[in-house]
N, CA, C and O atoms as CSV, one atom per row, in Angstrom:
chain,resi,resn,atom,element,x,y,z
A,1,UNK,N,N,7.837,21.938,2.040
A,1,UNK,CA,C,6.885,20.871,2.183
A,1,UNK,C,C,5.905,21.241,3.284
A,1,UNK,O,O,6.183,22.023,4.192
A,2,UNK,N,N,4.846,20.681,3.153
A,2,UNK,CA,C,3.511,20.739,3.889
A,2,UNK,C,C,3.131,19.416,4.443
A,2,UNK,O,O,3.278,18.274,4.009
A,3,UNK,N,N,2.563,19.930,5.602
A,3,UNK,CA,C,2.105,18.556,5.980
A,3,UNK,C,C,0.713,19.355,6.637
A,3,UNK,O,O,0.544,20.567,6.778
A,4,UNK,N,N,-0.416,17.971,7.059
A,4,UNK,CA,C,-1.598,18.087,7.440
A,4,UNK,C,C,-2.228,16.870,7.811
A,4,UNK,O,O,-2.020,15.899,7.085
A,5,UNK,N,N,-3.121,16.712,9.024
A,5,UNK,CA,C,-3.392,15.764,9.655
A,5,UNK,C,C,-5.024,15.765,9.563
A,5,UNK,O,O,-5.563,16.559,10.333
A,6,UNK,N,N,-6.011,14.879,8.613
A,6,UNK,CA,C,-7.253,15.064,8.631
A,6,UNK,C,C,-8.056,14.402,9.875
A,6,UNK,O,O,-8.332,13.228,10.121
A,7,UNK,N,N,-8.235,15.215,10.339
A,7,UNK,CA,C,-9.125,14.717,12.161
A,7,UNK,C,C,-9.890,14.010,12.232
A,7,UNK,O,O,-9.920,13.399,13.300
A,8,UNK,N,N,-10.930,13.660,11.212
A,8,UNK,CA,C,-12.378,13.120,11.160
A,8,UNK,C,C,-11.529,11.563,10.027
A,8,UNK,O,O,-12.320,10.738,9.568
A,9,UNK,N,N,-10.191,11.406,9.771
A,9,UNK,CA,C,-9.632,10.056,9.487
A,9,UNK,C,C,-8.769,9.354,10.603
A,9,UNK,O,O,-8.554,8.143,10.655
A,10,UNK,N,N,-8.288,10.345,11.526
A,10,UNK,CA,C,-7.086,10.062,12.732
A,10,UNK,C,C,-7.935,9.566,13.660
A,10,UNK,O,O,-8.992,10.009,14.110
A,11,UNK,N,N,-7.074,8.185,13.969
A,11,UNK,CA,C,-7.571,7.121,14.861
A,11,UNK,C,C,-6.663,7.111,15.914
A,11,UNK,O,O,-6.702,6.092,16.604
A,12,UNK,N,N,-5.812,8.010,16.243
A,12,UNK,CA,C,-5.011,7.752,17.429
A,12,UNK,C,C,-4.287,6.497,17.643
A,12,UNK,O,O,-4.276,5.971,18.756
A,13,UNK,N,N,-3.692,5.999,16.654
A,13,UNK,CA,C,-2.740,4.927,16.442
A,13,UNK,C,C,-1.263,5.528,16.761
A,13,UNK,O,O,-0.462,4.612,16.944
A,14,UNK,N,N,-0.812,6.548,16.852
A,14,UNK,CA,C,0.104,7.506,16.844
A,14,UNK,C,C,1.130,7.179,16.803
A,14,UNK,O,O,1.991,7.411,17.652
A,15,UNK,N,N,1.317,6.258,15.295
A,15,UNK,CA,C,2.821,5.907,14.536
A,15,UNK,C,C,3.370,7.114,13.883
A,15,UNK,O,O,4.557,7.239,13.584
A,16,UNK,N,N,2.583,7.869,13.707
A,16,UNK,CA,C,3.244,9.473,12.872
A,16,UNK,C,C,4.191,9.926,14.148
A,16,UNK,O,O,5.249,10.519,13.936
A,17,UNK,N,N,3.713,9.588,15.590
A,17,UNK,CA,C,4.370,10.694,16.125
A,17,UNK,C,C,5.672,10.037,16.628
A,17,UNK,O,O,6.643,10.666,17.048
A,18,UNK,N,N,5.569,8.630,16.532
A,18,UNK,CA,C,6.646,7.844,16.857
A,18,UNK,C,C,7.672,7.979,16.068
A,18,UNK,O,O,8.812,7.853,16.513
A,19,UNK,N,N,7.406,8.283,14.656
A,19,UNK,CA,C,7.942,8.146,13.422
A,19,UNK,C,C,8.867,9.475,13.582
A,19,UNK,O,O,10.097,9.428,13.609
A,20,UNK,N,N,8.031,10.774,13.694
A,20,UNK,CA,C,8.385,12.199,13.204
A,20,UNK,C,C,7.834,12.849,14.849
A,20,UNK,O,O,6.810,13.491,15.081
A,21,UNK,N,N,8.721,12.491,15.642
A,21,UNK,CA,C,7.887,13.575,16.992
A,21,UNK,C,C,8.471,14.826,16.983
A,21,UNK,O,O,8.534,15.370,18.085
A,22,UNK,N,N,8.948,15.476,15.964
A,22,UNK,CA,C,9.121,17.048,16.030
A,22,UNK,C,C,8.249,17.246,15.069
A,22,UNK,O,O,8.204,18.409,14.669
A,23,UNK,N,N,7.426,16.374,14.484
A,23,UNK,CA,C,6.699,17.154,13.102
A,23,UNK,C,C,4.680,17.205,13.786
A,23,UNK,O,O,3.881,18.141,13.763
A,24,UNK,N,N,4.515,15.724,14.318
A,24,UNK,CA,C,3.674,15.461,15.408
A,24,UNK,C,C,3.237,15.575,16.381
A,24,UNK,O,O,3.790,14.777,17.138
A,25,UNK,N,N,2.118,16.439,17.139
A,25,UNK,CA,C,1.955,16.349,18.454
A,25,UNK,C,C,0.245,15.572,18.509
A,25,UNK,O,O,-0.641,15.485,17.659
A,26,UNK,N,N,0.372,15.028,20.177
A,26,UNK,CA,C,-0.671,14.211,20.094
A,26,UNK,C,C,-1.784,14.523,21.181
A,26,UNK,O,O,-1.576,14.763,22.370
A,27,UNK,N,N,-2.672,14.486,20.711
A,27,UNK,CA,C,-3.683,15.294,21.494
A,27,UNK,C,C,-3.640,14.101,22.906
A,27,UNK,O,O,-3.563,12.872,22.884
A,28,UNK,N,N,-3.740,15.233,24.265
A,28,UNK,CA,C,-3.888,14.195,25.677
A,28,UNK,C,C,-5.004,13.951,26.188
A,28,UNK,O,O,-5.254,13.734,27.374
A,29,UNK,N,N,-5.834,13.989,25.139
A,29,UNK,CA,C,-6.923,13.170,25.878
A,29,UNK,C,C,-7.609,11.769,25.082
A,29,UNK,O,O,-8.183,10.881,25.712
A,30,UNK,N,N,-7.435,11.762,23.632
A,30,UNK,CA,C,-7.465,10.944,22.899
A,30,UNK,C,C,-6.699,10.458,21.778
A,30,UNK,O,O,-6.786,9.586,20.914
A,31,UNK,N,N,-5.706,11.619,22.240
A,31,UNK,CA,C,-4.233,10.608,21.226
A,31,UNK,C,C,-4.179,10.919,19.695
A,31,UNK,O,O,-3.232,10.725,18.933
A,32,UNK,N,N,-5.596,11.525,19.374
A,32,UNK,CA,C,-5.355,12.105,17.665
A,32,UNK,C,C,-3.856,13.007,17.909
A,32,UNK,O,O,-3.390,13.473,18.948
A,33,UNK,N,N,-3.332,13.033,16.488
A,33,UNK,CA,C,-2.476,13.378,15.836
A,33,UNK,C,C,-2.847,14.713,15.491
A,33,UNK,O,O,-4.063,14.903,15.447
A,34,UNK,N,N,-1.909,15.952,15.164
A,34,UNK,CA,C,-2.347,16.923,14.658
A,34,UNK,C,C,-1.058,17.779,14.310
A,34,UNK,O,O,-0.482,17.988,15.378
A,35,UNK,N,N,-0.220,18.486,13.033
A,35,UNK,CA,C,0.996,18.970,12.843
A,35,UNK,C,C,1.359,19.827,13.951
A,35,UNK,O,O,0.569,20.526,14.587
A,36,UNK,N,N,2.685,19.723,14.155
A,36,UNK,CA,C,2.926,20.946,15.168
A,36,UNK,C,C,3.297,22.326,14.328
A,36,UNK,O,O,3.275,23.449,14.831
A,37,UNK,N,N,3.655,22.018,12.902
A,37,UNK,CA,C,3.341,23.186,12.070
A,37,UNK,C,C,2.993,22.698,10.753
A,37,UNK,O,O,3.405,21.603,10.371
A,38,UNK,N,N,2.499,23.200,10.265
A,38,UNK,CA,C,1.597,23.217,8.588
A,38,UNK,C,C,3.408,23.106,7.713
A,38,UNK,O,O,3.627,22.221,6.885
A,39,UNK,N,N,4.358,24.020,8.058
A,39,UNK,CA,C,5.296,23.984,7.041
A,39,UNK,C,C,6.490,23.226,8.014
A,39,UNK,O,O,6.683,23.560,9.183
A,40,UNK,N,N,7.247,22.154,7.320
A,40,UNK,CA,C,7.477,20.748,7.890
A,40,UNK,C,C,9.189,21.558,7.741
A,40,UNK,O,O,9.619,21.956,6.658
A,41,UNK,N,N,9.764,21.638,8.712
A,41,UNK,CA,C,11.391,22.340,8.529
A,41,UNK,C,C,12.008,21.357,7.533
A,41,UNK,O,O,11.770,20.152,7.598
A,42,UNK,N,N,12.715,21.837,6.717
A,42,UNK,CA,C,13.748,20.919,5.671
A,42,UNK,C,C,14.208,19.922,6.133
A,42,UNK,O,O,14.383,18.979,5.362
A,43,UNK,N,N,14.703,19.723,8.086
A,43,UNK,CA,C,15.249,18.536,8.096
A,43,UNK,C,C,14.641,17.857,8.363
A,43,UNK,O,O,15.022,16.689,8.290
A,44,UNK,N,N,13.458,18.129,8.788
A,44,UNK,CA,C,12.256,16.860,8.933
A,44,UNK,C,C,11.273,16.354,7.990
A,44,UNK,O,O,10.292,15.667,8.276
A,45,UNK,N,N,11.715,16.857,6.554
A,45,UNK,CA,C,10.590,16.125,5.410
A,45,UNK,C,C,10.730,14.709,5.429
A,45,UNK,O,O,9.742,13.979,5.345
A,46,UNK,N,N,11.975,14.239,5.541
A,46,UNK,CA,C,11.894,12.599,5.124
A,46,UNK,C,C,11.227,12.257,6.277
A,46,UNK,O,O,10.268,11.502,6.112
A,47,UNK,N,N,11.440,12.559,7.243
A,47,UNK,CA,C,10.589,11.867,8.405
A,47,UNK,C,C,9.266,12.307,8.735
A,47,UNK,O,O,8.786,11.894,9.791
A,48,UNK,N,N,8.635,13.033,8.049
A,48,UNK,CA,C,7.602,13.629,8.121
A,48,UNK,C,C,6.661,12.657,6.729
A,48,UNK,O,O,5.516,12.222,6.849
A,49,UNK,N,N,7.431,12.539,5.656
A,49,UNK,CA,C,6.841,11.776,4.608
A,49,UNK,C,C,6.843,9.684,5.084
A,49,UNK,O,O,6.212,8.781,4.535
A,50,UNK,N,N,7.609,9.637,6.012
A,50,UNK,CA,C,7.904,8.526,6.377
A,50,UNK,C,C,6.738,7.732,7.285
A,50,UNK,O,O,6.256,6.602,7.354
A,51,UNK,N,N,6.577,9.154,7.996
A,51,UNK,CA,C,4.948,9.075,8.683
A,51,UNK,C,C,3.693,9.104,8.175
A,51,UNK,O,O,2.643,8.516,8.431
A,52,UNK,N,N,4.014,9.857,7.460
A,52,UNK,CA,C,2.249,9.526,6.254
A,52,UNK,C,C,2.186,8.294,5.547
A,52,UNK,O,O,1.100,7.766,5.310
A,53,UNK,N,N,3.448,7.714,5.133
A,53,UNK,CA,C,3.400,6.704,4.633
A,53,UNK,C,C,2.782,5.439,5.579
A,53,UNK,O,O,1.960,4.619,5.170
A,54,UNK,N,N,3.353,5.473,6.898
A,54,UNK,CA,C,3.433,4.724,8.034
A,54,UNK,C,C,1.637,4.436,8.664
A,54,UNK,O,O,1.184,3.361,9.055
A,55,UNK,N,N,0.904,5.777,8.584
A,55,UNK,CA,C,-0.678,5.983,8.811
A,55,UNK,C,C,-1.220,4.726,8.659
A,55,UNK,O,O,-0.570,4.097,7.825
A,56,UNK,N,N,-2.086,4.133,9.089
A,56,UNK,CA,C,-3.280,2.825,8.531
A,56,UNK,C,C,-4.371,3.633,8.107
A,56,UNK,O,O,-5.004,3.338,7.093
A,57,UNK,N,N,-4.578,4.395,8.638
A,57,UNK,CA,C,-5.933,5.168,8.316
A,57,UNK,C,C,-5.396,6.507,6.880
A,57,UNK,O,O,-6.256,7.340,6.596
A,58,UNK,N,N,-4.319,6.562,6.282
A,58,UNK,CA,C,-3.627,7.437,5.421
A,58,UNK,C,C,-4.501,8.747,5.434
A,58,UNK,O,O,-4.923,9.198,4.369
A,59,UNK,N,N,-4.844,9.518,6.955
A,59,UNK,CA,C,-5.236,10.664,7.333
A,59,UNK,C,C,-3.923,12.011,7.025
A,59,UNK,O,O,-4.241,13.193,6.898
A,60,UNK,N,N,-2.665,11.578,6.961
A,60,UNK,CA,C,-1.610,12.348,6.642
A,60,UNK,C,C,-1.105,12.494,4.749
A,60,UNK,O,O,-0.680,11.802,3.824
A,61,UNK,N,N,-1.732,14.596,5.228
A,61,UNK,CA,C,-1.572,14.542,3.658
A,61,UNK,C,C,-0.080,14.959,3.296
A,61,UNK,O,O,0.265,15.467,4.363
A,62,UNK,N,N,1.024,15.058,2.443
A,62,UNK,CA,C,2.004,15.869,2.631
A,62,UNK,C,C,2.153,16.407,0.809
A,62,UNK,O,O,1.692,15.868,-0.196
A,63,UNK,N,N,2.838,17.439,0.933
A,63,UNK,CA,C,2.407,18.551,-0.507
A,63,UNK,C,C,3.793,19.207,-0.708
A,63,UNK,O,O,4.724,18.984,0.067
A,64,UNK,N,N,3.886,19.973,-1.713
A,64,UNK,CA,C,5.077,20.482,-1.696
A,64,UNK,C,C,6.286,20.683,-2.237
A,64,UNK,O,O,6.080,19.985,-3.230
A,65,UNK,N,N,7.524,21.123,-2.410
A,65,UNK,CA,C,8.534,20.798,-2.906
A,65,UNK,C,C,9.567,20.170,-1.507
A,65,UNK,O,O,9.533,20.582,-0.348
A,66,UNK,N,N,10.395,19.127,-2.045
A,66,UNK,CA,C,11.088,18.202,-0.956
A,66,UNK,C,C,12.342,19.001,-1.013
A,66,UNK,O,O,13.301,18.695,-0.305
């Protein structure tokens, strides 16, 4: 699985990282969201898909086989 964080939709609400903080890191100066890797480790897909779901702004894309 894949994950990806579109920058120019991320509002720095940063429920992804609350959700998935090994899949999430958050920028320190304005709090956007951004993957800490493109390929999401096996044990963090559900919580990684849990967070895209979670988005208001649905800037989190996720792809892949689960």
């Amino acid at each position: 699985m894949k994950v990806r964080v579109d920058p120019e939709r991320c509002q720095g609400h940063t429920l992804c990282a609350m959700v998935a903080p090994e899949v999430f890191r958050l920028d320190e100066v304005d709090g956007h969201s951004s993957a800490v890797h493109e390929d999401v480790p096996a044990d963090q897909e559900e919580t990684a898909s849990e967070a895209a779901h979670s988005c208001p702004e649905r800037a989190i894309t996720v792809w892949g086989d689960r």
